[in-house]
Biopython code that builds the backbone (N, CA, C, O; Angstrom):
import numpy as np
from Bio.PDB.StructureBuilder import StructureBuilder

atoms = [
    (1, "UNK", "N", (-186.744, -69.827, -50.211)),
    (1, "UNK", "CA", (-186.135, -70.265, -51.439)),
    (1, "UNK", "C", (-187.243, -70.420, -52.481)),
    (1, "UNK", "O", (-188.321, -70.785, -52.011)),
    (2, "UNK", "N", (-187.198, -70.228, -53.735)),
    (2, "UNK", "CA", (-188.040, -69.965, -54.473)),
    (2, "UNK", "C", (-187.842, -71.408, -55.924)),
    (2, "UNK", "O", (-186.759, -71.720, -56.419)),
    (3, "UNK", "N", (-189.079, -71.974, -56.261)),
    (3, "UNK", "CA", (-188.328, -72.958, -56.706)),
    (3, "UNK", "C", (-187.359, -72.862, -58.316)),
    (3, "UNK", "O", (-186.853, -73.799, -58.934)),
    (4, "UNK", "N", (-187.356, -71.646, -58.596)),
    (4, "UNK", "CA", (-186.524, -71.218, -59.810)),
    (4, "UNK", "C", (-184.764, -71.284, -59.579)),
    (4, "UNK", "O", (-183.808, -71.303, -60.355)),
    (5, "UNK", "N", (-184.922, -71.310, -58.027)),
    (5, "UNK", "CA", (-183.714, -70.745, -57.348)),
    (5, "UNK", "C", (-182.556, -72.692, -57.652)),
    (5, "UNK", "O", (-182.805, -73.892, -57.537)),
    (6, "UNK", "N", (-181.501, -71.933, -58.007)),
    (6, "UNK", "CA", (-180.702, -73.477, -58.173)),
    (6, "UNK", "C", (-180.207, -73.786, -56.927)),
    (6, "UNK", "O", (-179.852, -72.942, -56.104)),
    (7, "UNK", "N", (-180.178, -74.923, -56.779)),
    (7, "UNK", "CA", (-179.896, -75.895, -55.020)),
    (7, "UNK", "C", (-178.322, -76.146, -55.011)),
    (7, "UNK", "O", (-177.571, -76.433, -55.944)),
    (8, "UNK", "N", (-178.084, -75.962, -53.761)),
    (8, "UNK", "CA", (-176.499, -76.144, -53.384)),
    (8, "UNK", "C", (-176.655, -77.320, -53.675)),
    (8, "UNK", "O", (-177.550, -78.160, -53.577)),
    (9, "UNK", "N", (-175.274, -77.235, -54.188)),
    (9, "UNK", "CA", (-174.245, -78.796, -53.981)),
    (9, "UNK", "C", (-174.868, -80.019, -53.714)),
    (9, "UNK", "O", (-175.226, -81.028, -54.321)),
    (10, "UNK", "N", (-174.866, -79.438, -52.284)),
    (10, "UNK", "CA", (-174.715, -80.340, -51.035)),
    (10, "UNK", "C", (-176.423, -81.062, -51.076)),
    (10, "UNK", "O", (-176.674, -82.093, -50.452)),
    (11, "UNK", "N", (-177.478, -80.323, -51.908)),
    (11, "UNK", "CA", (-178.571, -81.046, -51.029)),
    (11, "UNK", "C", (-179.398, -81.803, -52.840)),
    (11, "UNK", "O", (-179.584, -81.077, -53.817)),
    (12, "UNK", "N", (-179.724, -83.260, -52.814)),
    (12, "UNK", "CA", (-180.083, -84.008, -53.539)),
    (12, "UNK", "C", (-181.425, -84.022, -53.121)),
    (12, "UNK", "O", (-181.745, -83.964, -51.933)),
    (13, "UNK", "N", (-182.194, -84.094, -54.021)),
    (13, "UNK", "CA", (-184.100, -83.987, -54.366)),
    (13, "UNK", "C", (-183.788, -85.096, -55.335)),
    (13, "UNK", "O", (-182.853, -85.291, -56.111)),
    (14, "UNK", "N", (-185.089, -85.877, -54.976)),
    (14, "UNK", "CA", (-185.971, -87.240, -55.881)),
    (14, "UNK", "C", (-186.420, -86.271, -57.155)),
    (14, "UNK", "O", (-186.228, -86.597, -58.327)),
    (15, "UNK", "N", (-186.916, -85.291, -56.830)),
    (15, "UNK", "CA", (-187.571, -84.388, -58.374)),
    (15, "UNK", "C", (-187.382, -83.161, -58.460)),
    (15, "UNK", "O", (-186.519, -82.960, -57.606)),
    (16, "UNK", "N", (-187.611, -82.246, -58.909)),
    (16, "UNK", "CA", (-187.792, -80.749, -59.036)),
    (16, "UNK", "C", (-188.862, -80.566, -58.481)),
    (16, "UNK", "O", (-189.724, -81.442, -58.548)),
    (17, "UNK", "N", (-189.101, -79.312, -57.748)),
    (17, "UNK", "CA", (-190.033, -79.104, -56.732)),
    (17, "UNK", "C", (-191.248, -78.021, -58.177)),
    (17, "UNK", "O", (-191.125, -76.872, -58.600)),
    (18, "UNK", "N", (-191.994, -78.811, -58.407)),
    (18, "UNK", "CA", (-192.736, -77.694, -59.789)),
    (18, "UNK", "C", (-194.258, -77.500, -59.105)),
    (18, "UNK", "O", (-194.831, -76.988, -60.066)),
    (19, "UNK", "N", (-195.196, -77.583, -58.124)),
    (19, "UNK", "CA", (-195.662, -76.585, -57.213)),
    (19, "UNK", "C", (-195.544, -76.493, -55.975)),
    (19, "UNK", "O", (-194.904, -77.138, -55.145)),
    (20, "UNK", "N", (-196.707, -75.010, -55.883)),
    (20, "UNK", "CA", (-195.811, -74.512, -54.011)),
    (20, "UNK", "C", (-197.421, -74.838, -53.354)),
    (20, "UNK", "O", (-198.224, -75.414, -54.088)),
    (21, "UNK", "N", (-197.648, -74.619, -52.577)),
    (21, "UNK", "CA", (-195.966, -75.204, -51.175)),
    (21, "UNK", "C", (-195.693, -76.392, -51.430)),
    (21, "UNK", "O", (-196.569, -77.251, -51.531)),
    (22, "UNK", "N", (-194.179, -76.675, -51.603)),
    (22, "UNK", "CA", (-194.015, -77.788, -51.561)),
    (22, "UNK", "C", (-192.822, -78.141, -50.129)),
    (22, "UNK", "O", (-191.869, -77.389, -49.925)),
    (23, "UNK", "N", (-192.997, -78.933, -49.572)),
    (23, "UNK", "CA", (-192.199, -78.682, -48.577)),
    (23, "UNK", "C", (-190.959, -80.268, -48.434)),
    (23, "UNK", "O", (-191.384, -81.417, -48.555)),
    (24, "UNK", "N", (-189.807, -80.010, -48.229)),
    (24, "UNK", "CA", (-188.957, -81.300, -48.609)),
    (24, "UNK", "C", (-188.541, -81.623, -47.172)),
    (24, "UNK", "O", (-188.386, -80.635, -46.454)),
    (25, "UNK", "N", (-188.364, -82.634, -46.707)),
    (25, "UNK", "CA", (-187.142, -83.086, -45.549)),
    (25, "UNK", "C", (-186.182, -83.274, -46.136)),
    (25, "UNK", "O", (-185.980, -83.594, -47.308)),
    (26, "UNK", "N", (-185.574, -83.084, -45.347)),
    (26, "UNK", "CA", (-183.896, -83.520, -46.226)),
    (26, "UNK", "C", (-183.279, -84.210, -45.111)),
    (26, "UNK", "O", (-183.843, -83.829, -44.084)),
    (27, "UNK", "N", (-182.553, -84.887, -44.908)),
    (27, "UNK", "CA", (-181.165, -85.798, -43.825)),
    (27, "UNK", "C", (-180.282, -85.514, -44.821)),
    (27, "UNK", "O", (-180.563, -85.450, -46.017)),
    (28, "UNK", "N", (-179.032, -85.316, -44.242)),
    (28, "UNK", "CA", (-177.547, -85.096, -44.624)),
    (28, "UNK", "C", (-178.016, -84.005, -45.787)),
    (28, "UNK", "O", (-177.252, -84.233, -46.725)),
    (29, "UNK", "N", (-178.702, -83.183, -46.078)),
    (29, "UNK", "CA", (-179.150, -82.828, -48.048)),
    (29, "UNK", "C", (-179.753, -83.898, -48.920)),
    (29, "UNK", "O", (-179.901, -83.934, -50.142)),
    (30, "UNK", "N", (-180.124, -84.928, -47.790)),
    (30, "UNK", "CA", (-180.777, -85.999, -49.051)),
    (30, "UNK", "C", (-182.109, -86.406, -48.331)),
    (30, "UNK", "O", (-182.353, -86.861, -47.213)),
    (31, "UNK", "N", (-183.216, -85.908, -49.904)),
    (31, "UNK", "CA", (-184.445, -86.192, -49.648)),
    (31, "UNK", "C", (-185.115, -87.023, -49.115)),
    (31, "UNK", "O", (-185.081, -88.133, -49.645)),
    (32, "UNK", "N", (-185.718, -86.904, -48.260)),
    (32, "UNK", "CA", (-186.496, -87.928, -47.065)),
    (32, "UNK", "C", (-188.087, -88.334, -46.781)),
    (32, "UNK", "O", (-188.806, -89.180, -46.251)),
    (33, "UNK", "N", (-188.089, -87.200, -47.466)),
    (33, "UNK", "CA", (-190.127, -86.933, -47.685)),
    (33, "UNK", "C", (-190.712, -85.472, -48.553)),
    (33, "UNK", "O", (-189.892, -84.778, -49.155)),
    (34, "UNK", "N", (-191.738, -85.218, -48.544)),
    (34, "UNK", "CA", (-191.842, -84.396, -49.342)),
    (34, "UNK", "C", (-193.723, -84.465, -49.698)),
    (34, "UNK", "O", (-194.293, -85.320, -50.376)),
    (35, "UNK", "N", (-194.302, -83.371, -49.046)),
    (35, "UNK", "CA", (-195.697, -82.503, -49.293)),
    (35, "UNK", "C", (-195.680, -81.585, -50.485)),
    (35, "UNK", "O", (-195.099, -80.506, -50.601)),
    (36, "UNK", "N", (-196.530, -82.311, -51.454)),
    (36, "UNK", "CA", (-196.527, -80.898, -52.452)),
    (36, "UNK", "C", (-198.121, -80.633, -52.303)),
    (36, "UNK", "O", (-199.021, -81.470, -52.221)),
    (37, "UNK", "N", (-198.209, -79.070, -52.290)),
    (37, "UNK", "CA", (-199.520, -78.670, -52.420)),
    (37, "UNK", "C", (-200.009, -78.543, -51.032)),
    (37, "UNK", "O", (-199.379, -78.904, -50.038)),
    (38, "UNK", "N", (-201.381, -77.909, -51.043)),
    (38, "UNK", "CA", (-201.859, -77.272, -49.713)),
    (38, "UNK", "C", (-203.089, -78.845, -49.582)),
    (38, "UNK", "O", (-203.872, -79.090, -50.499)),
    (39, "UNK", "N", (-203.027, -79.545, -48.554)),
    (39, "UNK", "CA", (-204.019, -80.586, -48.071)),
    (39, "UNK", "C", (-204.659, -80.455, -47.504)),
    (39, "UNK", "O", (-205.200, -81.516, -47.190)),
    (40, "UNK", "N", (-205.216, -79.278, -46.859)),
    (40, "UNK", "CA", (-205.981, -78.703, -45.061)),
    (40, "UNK", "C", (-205.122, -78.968, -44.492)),
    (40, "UNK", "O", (-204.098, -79.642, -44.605)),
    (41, "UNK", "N", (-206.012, -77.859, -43.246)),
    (41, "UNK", "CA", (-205.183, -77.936, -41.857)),
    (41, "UNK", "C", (-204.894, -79.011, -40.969)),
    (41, "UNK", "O", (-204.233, -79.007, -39.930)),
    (42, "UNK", "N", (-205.599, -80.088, -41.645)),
    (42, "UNK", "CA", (-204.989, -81.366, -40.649)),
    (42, "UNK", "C", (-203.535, -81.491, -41.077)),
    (42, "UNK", "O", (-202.676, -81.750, -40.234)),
    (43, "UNK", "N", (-203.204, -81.299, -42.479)),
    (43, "UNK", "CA", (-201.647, -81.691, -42.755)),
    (43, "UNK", "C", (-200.593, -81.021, -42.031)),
    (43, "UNK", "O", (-199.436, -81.441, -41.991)),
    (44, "UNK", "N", (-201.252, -79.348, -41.116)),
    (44, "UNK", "CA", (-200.188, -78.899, -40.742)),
    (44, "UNK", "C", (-200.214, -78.493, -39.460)),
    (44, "UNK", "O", (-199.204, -78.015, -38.944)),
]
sb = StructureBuilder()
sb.init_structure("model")
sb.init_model(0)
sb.init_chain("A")
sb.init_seg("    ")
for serial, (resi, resn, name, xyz) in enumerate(atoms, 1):
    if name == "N":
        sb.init_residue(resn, " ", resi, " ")
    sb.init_atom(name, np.array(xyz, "f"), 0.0, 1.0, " ", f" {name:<3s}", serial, name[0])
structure = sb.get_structure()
């Protein structure tokens, strides 16, 4: 998904995702956490 791309319905974000990688959790479609940007390889 690309972040230009508009989000279903179903799934609610705290913000607009404005850089990559940004990576979201979601529960039910609702935001739970959220990595923006590359941190090293310990983050992944």
């Amino acid at each position: 998904m690309s972040i230009y791309d508009e989000l279903p319905e179903s799934i609610t974000l705290d913000s607009v995702a404005v850089f990559t990688p940004t990576f979201v959790l979601l529960v039910d479609g609702q935001e739970t956490g959220r990595i923006t940007g590359y941190l090293g390889e310990d983050f992944f």
